[in-house]
NUKOL-597601 format. One record per residue (C-alpha): y, x, z; residue in one letter. Coordinates in nm, 3 decimals. Layout:
BEGIN
<<Y; X; Z>; "a">;
...
END
This chain:
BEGIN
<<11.022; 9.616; 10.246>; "x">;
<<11.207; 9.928; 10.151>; "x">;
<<11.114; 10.264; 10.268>; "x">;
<<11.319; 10.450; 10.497>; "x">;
<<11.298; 10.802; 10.594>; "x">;
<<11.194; 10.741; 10.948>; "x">;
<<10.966; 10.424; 10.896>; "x">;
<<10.620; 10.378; 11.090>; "x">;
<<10.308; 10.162; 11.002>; "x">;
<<9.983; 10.086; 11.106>; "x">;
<<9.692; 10.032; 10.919>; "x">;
<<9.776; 9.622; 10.886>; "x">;
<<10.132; 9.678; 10.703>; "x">;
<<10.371; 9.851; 10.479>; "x">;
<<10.241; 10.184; 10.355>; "x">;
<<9.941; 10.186; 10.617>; "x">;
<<9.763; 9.905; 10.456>; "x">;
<<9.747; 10.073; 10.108>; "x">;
<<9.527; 10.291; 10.292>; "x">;
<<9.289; 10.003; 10.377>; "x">;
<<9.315; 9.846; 10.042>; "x">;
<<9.216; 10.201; 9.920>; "x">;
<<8.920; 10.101; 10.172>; "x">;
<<8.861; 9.813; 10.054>; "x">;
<<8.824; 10.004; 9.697>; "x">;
<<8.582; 10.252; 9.862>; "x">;
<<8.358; 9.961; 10.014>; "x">;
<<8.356; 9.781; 9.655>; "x">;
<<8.225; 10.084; 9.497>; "x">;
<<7.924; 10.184; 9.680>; "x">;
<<7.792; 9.840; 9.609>; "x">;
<<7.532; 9.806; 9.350>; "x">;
<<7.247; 9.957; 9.183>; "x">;
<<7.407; 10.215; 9.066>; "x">;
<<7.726; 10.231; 9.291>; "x">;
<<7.954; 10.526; 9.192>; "x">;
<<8.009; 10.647; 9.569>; "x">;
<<7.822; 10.617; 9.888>; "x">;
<<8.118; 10.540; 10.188>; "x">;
<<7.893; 10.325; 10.444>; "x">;
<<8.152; 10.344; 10.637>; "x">;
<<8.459; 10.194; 10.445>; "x">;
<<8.300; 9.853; 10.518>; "x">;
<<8.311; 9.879; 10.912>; "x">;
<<8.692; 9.995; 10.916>; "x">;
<<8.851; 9.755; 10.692>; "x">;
<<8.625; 9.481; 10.930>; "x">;
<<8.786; 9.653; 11.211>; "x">;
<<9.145; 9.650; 11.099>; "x">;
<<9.127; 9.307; 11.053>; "x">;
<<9.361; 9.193; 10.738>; "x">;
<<9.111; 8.914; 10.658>; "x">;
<<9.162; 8.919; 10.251>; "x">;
<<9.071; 9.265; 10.288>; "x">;
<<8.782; 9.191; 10.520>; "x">;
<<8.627; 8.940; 10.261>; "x">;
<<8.622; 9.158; 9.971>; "x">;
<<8.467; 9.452; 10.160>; "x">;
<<8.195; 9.264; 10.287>; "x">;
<<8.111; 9.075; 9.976>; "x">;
<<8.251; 8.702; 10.104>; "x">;
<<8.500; 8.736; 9.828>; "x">;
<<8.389; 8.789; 9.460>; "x">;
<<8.685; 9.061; 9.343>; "x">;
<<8.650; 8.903; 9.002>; "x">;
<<8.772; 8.598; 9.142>; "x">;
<<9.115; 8.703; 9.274>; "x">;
<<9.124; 8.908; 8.921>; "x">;
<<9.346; 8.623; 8.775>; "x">;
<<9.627; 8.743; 8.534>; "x">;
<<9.677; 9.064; 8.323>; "x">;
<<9.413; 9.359; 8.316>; "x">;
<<9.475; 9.542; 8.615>; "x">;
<<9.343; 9.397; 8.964>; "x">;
<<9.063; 9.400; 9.213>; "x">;
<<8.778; 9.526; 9.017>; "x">;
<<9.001; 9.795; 8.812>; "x">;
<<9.120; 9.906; 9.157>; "x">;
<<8.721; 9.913; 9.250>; "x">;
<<8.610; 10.113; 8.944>; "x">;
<<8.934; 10.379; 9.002>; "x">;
<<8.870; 10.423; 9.372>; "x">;
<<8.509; 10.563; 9.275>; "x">;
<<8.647; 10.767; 9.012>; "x">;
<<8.914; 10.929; 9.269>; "x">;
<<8.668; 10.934; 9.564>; "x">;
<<8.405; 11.076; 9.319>; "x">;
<<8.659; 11.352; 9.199>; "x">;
<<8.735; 11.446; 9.596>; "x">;
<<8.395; 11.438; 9.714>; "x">;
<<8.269; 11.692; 9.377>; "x">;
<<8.623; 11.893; 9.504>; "x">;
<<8.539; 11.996; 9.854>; "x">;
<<8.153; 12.011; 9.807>; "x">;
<<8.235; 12.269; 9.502>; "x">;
<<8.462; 12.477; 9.734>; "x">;
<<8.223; 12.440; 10.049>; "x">;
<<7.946; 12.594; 9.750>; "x">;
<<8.195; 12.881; 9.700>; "x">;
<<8.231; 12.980; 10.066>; "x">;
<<8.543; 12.786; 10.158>; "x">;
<<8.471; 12.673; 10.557>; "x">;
<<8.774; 12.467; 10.596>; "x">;
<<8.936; 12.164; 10.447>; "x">;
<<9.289; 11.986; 10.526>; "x">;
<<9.287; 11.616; 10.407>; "x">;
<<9.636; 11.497; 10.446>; "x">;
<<9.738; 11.151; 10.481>; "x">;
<<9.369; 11.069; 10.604>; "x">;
<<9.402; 10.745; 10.661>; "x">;
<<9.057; 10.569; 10.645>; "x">;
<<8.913; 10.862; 10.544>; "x">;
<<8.583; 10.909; 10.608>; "x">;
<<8.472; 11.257; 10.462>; "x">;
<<8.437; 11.437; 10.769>; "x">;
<<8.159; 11.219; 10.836>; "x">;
<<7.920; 11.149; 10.532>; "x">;
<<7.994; 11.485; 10.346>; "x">;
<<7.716; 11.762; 10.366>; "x">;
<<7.918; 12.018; 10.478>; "x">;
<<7.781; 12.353; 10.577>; "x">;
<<7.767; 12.481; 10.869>; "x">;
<<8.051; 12.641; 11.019>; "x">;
<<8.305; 12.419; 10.836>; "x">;
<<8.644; 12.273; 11.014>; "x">;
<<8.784; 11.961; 10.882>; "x">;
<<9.151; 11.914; 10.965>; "x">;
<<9.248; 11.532; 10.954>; "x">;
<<9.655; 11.488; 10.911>; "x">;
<<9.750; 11.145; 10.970>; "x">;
<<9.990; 10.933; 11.220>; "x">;
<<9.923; 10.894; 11.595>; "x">;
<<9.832; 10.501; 11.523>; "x">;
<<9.623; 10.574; 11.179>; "x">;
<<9.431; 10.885; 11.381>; "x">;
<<9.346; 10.748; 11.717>; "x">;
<<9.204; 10.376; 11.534>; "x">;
<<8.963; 10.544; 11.287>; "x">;
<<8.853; 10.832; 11.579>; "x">;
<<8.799; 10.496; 11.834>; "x">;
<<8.653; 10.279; 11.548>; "x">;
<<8.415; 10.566; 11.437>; "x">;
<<8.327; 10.617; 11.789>; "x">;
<<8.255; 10.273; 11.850>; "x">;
<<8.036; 10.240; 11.533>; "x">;
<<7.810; 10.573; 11.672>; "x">;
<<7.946; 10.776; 11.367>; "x">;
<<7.938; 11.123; 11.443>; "x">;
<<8.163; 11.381; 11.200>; "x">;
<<7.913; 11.578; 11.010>; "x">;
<<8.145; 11.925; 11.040>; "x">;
<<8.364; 11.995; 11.339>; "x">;
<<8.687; 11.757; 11.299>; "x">;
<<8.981; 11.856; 11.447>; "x">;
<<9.258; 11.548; 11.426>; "x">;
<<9.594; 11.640; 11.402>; "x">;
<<9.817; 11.329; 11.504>; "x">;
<<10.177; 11.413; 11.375>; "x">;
<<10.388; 11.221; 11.064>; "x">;
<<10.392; 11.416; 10.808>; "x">;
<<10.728; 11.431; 10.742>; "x">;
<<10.793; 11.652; 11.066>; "x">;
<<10.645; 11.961; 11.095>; "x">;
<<10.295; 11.956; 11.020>; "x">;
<<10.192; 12.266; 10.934>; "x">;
<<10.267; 12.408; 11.291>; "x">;
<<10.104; 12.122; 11.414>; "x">;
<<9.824; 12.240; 11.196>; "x">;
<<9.823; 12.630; 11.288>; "x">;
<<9.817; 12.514; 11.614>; "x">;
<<9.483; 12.318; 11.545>; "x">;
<<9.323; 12.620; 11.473>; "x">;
<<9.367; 12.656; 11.120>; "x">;
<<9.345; 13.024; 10.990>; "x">;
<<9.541; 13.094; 10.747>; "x">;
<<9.405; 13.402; 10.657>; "x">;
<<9.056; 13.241; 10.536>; "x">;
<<9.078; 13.032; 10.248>; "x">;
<<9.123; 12.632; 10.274>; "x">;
<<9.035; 12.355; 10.072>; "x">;
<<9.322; 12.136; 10.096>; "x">;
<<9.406; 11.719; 9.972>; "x">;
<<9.658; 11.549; 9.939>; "x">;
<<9.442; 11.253; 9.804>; "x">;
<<9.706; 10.965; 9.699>; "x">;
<<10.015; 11.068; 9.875>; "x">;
<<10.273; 11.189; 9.656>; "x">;
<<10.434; 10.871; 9.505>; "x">;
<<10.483; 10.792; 9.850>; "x">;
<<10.698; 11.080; 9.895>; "x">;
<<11.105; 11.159; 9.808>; "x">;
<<11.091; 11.388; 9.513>; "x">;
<<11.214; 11.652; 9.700>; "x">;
<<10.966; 11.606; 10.032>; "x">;
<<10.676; 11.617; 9.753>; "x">;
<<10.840; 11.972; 9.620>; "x">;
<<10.821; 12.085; 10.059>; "x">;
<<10.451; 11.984; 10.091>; "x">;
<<10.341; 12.207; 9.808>; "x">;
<<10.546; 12.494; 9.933>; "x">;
<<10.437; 12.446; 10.278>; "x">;
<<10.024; 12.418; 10.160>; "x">;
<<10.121; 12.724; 9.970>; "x">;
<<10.261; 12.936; 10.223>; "x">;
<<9.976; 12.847; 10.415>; "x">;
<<9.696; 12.930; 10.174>; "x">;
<<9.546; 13.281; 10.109>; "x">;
<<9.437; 13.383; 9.774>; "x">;
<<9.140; 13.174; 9.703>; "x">;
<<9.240; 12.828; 9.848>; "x">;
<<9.217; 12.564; 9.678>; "x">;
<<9.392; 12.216; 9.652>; "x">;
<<9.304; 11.903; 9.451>; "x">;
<<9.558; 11.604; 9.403>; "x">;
<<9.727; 11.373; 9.155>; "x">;
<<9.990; 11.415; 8.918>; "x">;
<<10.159; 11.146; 8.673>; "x">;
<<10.262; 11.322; 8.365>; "x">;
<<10.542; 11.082; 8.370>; "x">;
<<10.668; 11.143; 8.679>; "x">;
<<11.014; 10.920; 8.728>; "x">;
<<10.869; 10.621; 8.493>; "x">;
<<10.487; 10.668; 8.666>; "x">;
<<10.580; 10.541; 8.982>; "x">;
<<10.816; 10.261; 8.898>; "x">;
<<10.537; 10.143; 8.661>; "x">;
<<10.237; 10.197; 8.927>; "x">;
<<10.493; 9.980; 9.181>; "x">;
<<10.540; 9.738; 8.901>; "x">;
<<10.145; 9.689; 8.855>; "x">;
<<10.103; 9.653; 9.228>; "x">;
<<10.395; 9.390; 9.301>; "x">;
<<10.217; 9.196; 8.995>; "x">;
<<9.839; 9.216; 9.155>; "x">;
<<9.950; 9.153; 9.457>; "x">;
<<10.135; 8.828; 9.383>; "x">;
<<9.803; 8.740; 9.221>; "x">;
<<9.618; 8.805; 9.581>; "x">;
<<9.877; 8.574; 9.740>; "x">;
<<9.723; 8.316; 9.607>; "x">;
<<9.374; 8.406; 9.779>; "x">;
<<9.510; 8.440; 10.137>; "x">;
<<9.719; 8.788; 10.119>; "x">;
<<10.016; 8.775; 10.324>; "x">;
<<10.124; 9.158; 10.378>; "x">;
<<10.420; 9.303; 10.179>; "x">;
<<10.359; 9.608; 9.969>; "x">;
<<10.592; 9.653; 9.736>; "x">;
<<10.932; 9.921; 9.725>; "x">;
<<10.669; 10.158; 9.921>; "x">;
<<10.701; 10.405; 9.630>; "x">;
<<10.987; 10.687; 9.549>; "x">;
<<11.046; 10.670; 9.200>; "x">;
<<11.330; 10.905; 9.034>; "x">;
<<11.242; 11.214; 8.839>; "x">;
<<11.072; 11.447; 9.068>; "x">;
<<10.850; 11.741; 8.945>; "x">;
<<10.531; 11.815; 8.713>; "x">;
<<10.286; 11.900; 8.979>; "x">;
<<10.045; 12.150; 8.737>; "x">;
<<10.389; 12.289; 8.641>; "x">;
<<10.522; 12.322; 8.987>; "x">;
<<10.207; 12.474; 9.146>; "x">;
<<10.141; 12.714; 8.836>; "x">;
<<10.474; 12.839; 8.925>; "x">;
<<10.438; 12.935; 9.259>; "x">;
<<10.105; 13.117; 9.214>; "x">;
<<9.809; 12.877; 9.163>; "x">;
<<9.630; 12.857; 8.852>; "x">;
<<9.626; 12.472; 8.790>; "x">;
<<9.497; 12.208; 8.560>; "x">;
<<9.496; 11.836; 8.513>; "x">;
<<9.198; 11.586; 8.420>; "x">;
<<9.270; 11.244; 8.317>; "x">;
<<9.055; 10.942; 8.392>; "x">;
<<8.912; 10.904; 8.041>; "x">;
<<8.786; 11.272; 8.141>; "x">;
<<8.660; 11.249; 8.466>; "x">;
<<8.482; 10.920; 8.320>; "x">;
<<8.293; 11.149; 8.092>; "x">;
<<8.240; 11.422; 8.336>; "x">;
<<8.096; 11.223; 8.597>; "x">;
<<7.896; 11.011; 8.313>; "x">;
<<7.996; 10.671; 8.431>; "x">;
<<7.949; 10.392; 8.228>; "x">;
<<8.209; 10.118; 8.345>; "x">;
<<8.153; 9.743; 8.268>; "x">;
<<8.582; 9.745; 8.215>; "x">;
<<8.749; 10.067; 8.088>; "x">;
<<9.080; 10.150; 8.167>; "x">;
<<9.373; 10.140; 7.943>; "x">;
<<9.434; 10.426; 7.735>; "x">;
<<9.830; 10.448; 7.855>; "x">;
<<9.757; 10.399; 8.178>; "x">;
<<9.425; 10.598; 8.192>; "x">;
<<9.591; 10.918; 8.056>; "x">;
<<9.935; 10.923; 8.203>; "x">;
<<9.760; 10.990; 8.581>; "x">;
<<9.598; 11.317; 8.635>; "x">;
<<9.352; 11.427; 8.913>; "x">;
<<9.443; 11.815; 8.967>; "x">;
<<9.281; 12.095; 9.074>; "x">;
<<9.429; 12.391; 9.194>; "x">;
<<9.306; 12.766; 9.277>; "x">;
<<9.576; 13.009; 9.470>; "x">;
<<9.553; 13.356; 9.268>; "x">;
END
């Protein structure tokens, strides 16, 4: 279904269930010996959602391999990125909460779970941004589970295409202290120009030292078309395992801008890392690699406001 400018979701459809698939990647991930990430509670919430392909492949009924059918890119690629990404996130606010920083904005939060399993230090606000719907399941479903947030959480139910950032002052957020701030997956799923607001809004509301961490595709207008491509292909493969939701024209594609480019030019000192990097940063050794094209074209940024 094609996105409108005033659409809504929940966390079984449209653009809400990427966020549980991204879950589902989560839950994959801190499997193993060696898992790359430790999210004990991705598992629970894509149970409690209740998309049943979903539900099998986070709780291990469903071999990810097995819906893997056709081309290189599917379950277990999706596993082995989600790490990566979550990896890169959790090493992002930990190294700001290690340089003082005592609050942190994670837009979009969907499933979300940081405000729970990080070790954050005392004295640290985390500011979840998400939908009425997407908030008030994962605060119930935490609830329900006896999860309690690890730093004080302050949820902050509005759609972030209305005015969030009152919403957020009125939270509590201070903007005169810096803020560690994500926008963790979010920007294909913005218009060009609504991705050009949020980054002027976060910057307006940071003080010198803040810092940000997000994606960028280096080929912006092409990136998205072909990540939209890649998912209408897996997910036709997942079809034939019991997936029934659709996901595709969820993406804006069209030329929108360089994200390092666009925040270096409204005062943050930015840089991009592409997977092949992060792989060698983090020291991972993956059973699949990614594909070179693919692997370097997206790039995990990191952001400091001079």
């Amino acid at each position: 279904m094609a996105r409108t400018d005033d659409d809504t979701w929940d966390l079984g459809n449209g653009v809400g269930a990427t966020a549980t698939g991204v879950a589902v990647g989560r839950a994959l991930a801190s499997r193993g010996d060696e898992p790359l990430i430790d999210d004990p509670f991705a598992e629970p919430l894509v149970r409690a959602v209740g998309v049943d392909f979903f539900t099998r492949l986070a709780s291990g009924e469903l071999d990810p391999a097995q819906v893997d059918d056709n081309g290189d890119f599917g379950m277990v690629r999706m596993a082995q990125m989600m790490g990566i990404r979550t990896r890169f996130f959790d090493d992002f606010f930990l190294a700001a909460a290690d340089a003082g920083i005592r609050q942190a904005v994670i837009l979009a939060s969907g499933l979300d779970a940081r405000a729970y399993r990080l070790p954050w230090p005392a004295g640290t606000t985390v500011f979840e941004i998400d939908q009425p719907q997407v908030t008030e399941f994962k605060t119930t479903t935490l609830a329900d589970l006896g999860a309690q947030p690890t730093a004080e959480l302050r949820v902050v139910s509005v759609d972030l295409r209305h005015d969030w950032a009152t919403a957020l002052r009125g939270a509590g957020l201070d903007t005169g202290a810096p803020i560690a701030w994500s926008p963790e997956g979010l920007l294909p799923f913005l218009p060009p120009d609504a991705q050009d607001r949020l980054l002027d809004s976060i910057t307006e509301l940071s003080c010198a030292g803040s810092r940000l961490a997000t994606e960028n595709l280096r080929d912006p207008g092409d990136g998205v078309q072909a990540m939209a491509d890649r998912i209408r292909d897996v997910t036709e493969q997942w079809r034939e395992h019991g997936f029934d939701i659709e996901m595709t024209d969820l993406w804006y594609a069209g030329e929108r801008n360089d994200v390092v480019g666009y925040l270096s030019s409204r005062g943050w000192a930015a840089s991009g890392k592409s997977i092949p990097d992060l792989i060698a940063e983090q020291r991972l050794s993956l059973p699949e690699q990614p594909d070179a094209e693919n692997a370097t074209a997206l790039q995990y940024v990191t952001a400091t406001r001079a």
